[in-house]
Kinemage of the C-alpha trace (Angstrom):
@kinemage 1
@onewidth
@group {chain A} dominant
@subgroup {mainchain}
@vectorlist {calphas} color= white
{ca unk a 1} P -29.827 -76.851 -31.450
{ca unk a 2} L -29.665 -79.063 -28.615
{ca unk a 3} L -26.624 -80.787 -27.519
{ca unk a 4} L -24.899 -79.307 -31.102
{ca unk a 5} L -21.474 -78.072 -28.195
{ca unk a 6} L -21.263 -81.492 -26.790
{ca unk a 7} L -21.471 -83.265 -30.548
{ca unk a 8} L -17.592 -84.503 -31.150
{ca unk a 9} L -15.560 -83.743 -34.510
{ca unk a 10} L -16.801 -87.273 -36.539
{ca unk a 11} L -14.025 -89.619 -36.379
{ca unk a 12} L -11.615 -89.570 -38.964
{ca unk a 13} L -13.131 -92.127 -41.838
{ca unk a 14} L -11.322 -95.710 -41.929
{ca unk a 15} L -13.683 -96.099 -45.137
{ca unk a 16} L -14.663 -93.865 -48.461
{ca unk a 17} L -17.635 -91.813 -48.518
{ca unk a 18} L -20.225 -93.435 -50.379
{ca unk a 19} L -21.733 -91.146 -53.356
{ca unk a 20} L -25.343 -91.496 -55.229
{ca unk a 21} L -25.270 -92.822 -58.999
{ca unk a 22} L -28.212 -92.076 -59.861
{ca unk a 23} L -30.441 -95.130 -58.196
{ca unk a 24} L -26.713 -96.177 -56.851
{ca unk a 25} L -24.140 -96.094 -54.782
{ca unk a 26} L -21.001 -95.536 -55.538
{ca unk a 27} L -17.662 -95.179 -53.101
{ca unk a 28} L -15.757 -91.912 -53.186
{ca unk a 29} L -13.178 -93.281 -54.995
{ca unk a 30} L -15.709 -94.437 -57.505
{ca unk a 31} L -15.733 -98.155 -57.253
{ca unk a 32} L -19.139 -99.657 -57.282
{ca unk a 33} L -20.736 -100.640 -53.752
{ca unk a 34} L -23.327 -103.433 -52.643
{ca unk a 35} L -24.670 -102.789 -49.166
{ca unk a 36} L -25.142 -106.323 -47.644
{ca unk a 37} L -27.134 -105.596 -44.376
{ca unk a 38} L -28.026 -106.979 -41.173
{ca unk a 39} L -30.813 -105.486 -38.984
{ca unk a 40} L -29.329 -104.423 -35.434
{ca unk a 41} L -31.992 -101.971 -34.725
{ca unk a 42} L -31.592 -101.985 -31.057
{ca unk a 43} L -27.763 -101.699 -31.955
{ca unk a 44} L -27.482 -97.557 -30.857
{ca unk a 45} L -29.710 -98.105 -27.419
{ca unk a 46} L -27.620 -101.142 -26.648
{ca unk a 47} L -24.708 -98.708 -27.311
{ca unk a 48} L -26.179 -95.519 -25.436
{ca unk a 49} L -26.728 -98.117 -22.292
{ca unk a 50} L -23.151 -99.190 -22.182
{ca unk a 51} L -23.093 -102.232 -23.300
{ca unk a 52} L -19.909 -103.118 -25.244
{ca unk a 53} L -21.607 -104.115 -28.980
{ca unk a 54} L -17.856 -104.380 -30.388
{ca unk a 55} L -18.180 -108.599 -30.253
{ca unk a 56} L -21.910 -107.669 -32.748
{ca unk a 57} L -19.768 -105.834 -34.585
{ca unk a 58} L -16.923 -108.024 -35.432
{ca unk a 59} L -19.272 -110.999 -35.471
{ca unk a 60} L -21.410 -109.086 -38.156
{ca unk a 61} L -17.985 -108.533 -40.503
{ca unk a 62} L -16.777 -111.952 -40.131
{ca unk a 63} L -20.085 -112.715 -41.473
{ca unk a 64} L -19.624 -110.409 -44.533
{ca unk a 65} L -22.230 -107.885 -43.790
{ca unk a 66} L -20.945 -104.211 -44.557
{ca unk a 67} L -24.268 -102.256 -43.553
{ca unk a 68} L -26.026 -102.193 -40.370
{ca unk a 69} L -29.802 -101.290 -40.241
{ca unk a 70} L -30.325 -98.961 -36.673
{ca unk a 71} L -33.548 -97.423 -35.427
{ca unk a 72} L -33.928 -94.192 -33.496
{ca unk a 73} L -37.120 -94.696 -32.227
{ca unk a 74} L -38.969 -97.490 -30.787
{ca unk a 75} L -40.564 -99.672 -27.828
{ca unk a 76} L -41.506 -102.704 -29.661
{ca unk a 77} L -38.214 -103.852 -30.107
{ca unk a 78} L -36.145 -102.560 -27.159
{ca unk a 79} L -36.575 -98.716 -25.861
{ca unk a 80} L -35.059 -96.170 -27.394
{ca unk a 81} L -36.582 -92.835 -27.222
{ca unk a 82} L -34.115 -89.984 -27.577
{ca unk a 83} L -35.410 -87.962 -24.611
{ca unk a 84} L -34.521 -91.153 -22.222
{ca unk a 85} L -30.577 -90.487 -23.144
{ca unk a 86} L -29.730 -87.213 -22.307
{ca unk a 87} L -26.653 -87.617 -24.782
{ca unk a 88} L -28.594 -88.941 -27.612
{ca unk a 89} L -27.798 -86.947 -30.978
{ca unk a 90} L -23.924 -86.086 -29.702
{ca unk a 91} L -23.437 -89.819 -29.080
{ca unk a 92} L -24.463 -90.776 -32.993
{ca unk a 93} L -20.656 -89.618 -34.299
{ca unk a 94} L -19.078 -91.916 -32.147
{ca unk a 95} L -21.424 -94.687 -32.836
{ca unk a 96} L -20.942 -94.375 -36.447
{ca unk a 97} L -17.337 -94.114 -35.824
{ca unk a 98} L -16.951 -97.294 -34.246
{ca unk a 99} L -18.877 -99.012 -36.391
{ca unk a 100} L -16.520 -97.818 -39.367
{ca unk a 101} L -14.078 -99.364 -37.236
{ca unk a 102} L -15.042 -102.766 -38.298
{ca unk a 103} L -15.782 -101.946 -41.680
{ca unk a 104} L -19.106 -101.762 -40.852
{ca unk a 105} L -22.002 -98.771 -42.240
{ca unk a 106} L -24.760 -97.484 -40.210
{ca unk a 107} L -28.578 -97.156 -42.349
{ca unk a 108} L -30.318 -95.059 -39.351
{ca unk a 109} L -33.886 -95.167 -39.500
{ca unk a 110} L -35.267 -92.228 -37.718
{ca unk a 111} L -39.047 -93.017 -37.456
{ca unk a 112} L -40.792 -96.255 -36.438
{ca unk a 113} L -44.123 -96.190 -34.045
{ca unk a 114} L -44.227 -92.430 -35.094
{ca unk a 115} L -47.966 -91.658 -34.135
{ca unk a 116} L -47.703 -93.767 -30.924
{ca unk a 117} L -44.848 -92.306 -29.633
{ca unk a 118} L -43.732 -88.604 -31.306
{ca unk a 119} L -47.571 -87.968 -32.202
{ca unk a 120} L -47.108 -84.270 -33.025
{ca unk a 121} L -45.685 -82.605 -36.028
{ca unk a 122} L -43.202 -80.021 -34.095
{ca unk a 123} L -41.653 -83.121 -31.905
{ca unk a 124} L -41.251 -84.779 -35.035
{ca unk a 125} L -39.684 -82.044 -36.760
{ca unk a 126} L -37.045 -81.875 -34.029
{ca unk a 127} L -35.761 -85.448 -34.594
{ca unk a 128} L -35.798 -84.812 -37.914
{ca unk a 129} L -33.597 -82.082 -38.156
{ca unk a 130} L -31.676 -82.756 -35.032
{ca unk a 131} L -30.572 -86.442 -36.491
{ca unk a 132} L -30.163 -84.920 -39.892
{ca unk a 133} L -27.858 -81.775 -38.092
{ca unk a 134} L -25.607 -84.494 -36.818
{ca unk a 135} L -25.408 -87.335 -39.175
{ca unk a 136} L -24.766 -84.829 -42.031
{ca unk a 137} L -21.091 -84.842 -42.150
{ca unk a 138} L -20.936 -88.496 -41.363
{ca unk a 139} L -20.524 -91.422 -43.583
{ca unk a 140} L -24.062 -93.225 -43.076
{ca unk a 141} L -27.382 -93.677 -44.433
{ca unk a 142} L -30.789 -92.016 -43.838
{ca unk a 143} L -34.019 -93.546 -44.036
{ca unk a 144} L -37.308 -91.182 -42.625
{ca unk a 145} L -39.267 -93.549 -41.822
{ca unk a 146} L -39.612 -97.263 -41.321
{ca unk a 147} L -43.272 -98.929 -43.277
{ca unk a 148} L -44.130 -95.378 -43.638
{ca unk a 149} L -47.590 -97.278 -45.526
{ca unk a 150} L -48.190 -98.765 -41.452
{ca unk a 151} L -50.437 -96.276 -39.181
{ca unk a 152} L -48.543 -95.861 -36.092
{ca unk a 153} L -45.256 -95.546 -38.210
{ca unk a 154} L -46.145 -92.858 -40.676
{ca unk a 155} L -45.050 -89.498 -39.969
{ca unk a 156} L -46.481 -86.045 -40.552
{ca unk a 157} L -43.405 -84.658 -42.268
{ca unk a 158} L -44.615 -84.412 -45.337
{ca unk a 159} L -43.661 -80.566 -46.718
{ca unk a 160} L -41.599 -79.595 -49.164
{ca unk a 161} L -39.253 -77.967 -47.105
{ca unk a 162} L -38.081 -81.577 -45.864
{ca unk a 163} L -34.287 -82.385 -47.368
{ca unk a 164} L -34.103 -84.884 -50.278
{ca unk a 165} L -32.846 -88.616 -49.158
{ca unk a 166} L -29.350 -88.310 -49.309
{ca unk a 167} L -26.247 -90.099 -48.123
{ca unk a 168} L -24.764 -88.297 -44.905
């Protein structure tokens, strides 16, 4: 797996693990939790380019949000294509980590302009699993695909052998 040395341990957690409850989520420590988002998708390339997002961060939890809606691949809003960042998949931990810092969760969405821009099945199944291989032991959420009902967003990842949604 690519990069899988250079991925750090994931931060220690400043917040409890979420859990499903059925259609729900739950914290760890069983309390019931209300994700109150705020789109950021160009949030992790702003982040991968240097660019201290730690002002978005704490503006976004003054604000009360407590979820933070990322994408992982896209042009139309920003550029972030995970073979421009050599770095891209060992970086996520620490992104997620200081975004815990202020309270804050990450919902990654790992496809958007799928056809247009990871058009074949065995690129796609890469960032799948690759994302997936890293986020796993994090505190975060997972969504496949963004508008998966839109053309260029949809995906050919549709086998059983893909893992059920789940909360990383």
């Amino acid at each position: 797996r690519p990069e899988r040395g250079g991925v750090a341990p994931p931060p220690t957690p400043t917040q409890p693990a979420l859990v499903r409850d059925g259609r729900f989520f739950r914290l760890a420590t069983g309390e019931r939790w209300a994700g109150i988002e705020s789109s950021e998708f160009r949030l992790y390339e702003r982040f991968l380019r240097g660019e201290d997002v730690q002002p978005v961060l704490m503006e976004r939890r003054d604000l009360g949000f407590n979820l933070l809606r990322v994408w992982l691949l896209n042009t139309s809003v920003g550029t972030i294509l995970p073979w421009k960042f050599p770095r891209f998949y060992a970086r996520l931990p620490e992104f997620v980590g200081l975004c815990a810092a202020y309270s804050l969760r990450v919902e990654f969405t790992v496809f958007t302009q799928t056809a247009s821009l990871l058009p074949d099945r065995p690129a796609q199944e890469a960032h799948w699993r690759q994302t997936l291989d890293v986020l796993a032991p994090l505190s975060c959420l997972v969504e496949k695909v963004n508008e998966d009902d839109q053309h260029d967003n949809h995906t050919l990842l549709e086998e059983p052998w893909l893992p059920e949604p789940r909360v990383c």
